[in-house]
N, CA, C and O atoms as a printed pandas DataFrame, in Angstrom:
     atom_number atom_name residue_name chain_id  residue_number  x_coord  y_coord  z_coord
0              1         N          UNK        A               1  196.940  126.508   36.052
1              2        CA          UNK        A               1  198.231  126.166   35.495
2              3         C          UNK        A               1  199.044  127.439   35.266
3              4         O          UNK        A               1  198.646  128.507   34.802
4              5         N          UNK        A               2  200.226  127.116   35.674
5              6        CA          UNK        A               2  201.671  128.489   35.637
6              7         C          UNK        A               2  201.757  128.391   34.144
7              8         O          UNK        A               2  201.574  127.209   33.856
8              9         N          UNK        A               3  201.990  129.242   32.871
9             10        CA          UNK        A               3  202.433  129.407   32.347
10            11         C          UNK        A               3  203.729  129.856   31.783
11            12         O          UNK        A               3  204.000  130.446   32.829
12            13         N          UNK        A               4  204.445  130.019   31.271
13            14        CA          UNK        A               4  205.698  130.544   30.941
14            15         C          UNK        A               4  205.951  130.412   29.189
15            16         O          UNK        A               4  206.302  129.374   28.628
16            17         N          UNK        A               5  205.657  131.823   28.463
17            18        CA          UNK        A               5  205.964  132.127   27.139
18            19         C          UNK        A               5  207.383  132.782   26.780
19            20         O          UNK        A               5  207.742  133.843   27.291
20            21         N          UNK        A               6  208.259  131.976   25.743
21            22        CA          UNK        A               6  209.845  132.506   25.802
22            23         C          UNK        A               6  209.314  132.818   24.007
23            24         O          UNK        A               6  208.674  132.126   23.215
24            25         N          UNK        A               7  209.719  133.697   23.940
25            26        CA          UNK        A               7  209.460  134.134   21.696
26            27         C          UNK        A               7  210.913  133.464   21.300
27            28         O          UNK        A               7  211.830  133.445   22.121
28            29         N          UNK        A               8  211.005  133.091   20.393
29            30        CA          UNK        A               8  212.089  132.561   19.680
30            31         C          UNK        A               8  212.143  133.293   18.205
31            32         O          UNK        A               8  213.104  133.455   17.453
32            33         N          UNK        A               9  211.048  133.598   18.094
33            34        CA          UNK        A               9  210.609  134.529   16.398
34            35         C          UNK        A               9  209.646  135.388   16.394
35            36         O          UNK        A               9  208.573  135.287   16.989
36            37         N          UNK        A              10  210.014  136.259   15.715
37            38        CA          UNK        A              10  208.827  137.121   15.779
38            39         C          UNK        A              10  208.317  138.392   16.682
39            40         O          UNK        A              10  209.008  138.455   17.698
40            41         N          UNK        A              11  207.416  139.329   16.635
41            42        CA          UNK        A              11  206.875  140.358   17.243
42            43         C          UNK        A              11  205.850  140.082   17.496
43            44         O          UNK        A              11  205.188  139.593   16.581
44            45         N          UNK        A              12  205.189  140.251   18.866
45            46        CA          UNK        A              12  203.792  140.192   19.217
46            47         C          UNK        A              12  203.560  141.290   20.046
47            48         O          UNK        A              12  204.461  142.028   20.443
48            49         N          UNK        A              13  202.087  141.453   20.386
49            50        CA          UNK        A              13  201.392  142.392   21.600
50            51         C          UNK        A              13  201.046  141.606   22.501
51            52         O          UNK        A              13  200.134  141.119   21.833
52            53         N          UNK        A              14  200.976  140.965   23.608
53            54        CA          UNK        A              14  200.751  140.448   24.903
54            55         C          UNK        A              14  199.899  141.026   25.574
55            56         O          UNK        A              14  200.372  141.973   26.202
56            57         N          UNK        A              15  198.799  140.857   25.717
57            58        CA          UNK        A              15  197.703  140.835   26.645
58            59         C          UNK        A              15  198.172  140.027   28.163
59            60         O          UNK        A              15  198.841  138.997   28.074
60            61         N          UNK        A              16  197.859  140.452   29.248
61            62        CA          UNK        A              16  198.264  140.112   30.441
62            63         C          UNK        A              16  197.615  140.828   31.603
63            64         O          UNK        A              16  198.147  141.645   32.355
64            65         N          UNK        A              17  196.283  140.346   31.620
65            66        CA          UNK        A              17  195.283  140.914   32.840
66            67         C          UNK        A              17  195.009  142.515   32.018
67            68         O          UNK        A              17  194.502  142.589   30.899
68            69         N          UNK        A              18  195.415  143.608   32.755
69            70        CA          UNK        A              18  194.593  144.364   31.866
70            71         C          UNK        A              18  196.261  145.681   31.446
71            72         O          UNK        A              18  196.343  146.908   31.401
72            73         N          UNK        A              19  197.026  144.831   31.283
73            74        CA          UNK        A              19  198.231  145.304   30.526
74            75         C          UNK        A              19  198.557  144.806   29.411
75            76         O          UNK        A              19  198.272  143.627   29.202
76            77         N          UNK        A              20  199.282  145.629   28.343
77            78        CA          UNK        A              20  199.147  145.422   26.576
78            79         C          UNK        A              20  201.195  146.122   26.632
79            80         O          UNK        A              20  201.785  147.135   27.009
80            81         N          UNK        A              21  201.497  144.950   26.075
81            82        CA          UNK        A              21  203.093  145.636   25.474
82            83         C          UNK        A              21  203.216  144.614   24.616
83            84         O          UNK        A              21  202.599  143.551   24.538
84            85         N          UNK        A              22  204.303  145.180   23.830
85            86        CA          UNK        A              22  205.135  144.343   22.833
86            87         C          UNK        A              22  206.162  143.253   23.415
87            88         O          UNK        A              22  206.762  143.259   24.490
88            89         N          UNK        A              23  206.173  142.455   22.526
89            90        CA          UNK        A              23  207.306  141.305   23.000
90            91         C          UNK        A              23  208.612  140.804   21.753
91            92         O          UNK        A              23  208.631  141.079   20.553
92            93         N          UNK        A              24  209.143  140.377   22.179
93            94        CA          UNK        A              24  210.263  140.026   20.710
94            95         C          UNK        A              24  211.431  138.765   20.997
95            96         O          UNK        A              24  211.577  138.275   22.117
96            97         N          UNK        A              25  211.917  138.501   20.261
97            98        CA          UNK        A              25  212.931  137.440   20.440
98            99         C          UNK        A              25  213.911  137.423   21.558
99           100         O          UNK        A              25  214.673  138.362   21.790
100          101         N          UNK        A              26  213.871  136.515   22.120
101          102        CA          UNK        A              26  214.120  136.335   23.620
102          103         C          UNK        A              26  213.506  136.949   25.015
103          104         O          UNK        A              26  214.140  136.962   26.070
104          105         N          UNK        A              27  212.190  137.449   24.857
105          106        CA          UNK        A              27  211.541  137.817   25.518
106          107         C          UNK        A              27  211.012  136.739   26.475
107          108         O          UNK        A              27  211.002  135.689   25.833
108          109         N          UNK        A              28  210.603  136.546   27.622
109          110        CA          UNK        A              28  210.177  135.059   28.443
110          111         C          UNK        A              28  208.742  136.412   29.447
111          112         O          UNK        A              28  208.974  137.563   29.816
112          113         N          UNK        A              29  207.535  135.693   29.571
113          114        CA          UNK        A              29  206.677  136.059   29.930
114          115         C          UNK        A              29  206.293  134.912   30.543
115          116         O          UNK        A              29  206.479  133.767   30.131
116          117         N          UNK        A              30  205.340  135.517   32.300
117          118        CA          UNK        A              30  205.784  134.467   33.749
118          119         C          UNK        A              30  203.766  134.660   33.236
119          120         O          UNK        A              30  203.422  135.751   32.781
120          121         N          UNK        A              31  202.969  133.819   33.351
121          122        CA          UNK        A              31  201.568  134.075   33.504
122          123         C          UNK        A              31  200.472  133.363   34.768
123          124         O          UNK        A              31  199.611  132.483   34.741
124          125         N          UNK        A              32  200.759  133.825   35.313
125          126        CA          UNK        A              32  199.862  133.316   37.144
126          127         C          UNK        A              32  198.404  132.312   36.152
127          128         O          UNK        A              32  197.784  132.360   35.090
128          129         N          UNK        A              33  198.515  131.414   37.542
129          130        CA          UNK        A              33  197.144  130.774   37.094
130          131         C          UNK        A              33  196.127  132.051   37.008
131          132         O          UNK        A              33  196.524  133.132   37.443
132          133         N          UNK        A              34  194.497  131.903   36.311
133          134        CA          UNK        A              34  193.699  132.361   35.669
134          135         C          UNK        A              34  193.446  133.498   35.590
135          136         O          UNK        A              34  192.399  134.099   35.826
136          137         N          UNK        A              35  195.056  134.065   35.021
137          138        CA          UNK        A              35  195.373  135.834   34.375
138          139         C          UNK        A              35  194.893  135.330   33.289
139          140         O          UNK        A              35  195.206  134.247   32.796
140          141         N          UNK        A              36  193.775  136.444   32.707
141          142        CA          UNK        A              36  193.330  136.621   31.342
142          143         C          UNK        A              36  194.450  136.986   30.647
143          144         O          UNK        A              36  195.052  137.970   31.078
144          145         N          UNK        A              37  195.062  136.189   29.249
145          146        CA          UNK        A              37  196.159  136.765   28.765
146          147         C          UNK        A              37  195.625  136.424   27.032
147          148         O          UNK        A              37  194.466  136.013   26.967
148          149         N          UNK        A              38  196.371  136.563   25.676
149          150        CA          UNK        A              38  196.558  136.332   24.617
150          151         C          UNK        A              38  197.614  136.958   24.331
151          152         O          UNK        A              38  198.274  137.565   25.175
152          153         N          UNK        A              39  197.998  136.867   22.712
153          154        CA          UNK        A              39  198.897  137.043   22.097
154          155         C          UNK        A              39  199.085  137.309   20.401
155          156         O          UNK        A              39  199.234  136.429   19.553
156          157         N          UNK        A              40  199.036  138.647   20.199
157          158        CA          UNK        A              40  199.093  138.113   18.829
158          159         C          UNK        A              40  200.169  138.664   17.854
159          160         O          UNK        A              40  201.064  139.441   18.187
160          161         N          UNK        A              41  199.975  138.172   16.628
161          162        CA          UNK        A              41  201.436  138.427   15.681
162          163         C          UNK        A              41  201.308  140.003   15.532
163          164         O          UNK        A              41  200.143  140.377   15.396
164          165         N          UNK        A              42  202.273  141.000   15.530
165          166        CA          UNK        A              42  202.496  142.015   15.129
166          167         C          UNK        A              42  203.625  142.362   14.218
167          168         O          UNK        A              42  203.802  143.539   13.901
168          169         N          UNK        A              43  204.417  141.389   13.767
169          170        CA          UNK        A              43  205.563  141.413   12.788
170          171         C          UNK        A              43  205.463  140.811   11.618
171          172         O          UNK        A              43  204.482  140.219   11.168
172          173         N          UNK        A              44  206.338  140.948   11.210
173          174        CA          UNK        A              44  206.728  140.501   10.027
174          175         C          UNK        A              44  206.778  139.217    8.880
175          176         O          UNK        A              44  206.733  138.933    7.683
176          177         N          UNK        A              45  206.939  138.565   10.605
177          178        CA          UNK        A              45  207.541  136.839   10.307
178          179         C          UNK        A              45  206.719  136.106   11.150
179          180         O          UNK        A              45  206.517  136.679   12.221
180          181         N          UNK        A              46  206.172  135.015   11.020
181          182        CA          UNK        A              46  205.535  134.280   11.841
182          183         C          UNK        A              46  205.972  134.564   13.303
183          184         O          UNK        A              46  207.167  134.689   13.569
184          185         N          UNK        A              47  205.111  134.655   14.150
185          186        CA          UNK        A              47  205.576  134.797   15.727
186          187         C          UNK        A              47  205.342  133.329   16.275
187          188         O          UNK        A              47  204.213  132.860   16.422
188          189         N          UNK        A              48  206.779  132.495   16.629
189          190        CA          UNK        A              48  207.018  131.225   17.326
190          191         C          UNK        A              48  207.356  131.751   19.183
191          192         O          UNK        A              48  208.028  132.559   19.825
192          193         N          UNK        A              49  206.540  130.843   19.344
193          194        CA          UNK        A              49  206.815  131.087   21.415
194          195         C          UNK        A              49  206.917  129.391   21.584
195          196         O          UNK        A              49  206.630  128.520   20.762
196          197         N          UNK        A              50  207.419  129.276   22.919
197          198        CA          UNK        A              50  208.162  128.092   23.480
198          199         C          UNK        A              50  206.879  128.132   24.612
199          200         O          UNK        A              50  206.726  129.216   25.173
200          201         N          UNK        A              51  206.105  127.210   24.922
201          202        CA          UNK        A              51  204.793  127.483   26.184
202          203         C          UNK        A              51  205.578  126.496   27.068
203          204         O          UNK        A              51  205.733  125.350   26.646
204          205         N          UNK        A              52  206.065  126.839   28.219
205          206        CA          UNK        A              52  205.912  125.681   29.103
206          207         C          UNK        A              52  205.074  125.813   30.108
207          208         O          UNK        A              52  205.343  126.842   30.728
208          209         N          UNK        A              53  203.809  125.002   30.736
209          210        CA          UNK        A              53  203.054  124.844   31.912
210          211         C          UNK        A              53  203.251  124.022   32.786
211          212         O          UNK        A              53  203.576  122.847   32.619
212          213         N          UNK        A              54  203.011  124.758   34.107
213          214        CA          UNK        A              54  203.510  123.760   35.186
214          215         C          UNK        A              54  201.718  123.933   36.075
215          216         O          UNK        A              54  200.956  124.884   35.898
216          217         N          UNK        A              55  201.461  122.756   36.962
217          218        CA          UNK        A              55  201.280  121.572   36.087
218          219         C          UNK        A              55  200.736  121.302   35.040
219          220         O          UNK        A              55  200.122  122.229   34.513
220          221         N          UNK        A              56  200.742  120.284   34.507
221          222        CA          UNK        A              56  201.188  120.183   32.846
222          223         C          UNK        A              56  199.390  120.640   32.360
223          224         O          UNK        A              56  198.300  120.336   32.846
224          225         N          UNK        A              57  199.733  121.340   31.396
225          226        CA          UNK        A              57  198.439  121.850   30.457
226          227         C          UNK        A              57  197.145  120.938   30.400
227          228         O          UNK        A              57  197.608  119.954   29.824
228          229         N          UNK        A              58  196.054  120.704   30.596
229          230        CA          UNK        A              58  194.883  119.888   30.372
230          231         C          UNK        A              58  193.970  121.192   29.197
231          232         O          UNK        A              58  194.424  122.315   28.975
232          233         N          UNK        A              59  192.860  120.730   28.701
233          234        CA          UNK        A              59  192.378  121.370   28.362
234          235         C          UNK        A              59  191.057  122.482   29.373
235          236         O          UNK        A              59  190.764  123.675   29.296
236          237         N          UNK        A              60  190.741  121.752   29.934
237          238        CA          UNK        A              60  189.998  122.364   31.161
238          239         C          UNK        A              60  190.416  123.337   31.861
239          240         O          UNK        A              60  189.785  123.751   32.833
240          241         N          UNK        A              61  191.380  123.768   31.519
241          242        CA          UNK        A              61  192.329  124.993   32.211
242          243         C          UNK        A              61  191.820  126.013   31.310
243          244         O          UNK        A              61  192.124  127.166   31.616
244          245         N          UNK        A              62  191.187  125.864   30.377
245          246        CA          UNK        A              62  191.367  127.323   29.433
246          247         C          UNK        A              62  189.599  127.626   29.215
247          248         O          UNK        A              62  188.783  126.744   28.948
248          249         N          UNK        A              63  189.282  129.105   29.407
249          250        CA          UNK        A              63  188.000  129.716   29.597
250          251         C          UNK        A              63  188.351  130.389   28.328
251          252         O          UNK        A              63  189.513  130.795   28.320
252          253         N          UNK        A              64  187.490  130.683   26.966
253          254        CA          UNK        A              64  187.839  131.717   26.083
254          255         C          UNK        A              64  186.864  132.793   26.389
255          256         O          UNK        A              64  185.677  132.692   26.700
256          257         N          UNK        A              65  187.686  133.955   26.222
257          258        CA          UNK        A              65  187.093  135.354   26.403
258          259         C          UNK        A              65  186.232  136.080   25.631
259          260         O          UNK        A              65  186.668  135.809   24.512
260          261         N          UNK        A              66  185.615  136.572   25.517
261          262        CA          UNK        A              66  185.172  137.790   24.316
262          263         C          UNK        A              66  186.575  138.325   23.904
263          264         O          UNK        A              66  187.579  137.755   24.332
264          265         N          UNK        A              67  186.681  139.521   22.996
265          266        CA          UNK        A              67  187.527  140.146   22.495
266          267         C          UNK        A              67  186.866  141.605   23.216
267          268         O          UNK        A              67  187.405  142.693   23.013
């Protein structure tokens, strides 16, 4: 499944295969089927993202990683 993360709130760090940056309000992130990715809060304020997946999300799509 294609992913696509848009932030609406908030600061995060983005994991994305084996690249690490910051993200912020109005930021939109494209994620290829089975790129290792996460996300986590680095601000202030709750970090809200918009997920849309094409085709549509199942749960069987998702492998969790070690850290």
């Amino acid at each position: 499944t294609e992913e696509i993360y848009h932030i609406t709130q908030g600061k995060g760090l983005m994991r994305l295969g084996d690249q690490m940056f910051e993200v912020t309000v109005g930021d939109s992130i494209c994620i290829a089927p089975g790129t290792l990715h996460n996300i986590k809060n680095i601000g202030e304020v709750p970090l809200k993202i918009l997920c849309c997946c094409s085709p549509p999300y199942r749960d069987s799509d998702t492998e969790l990683a070690a850290d």
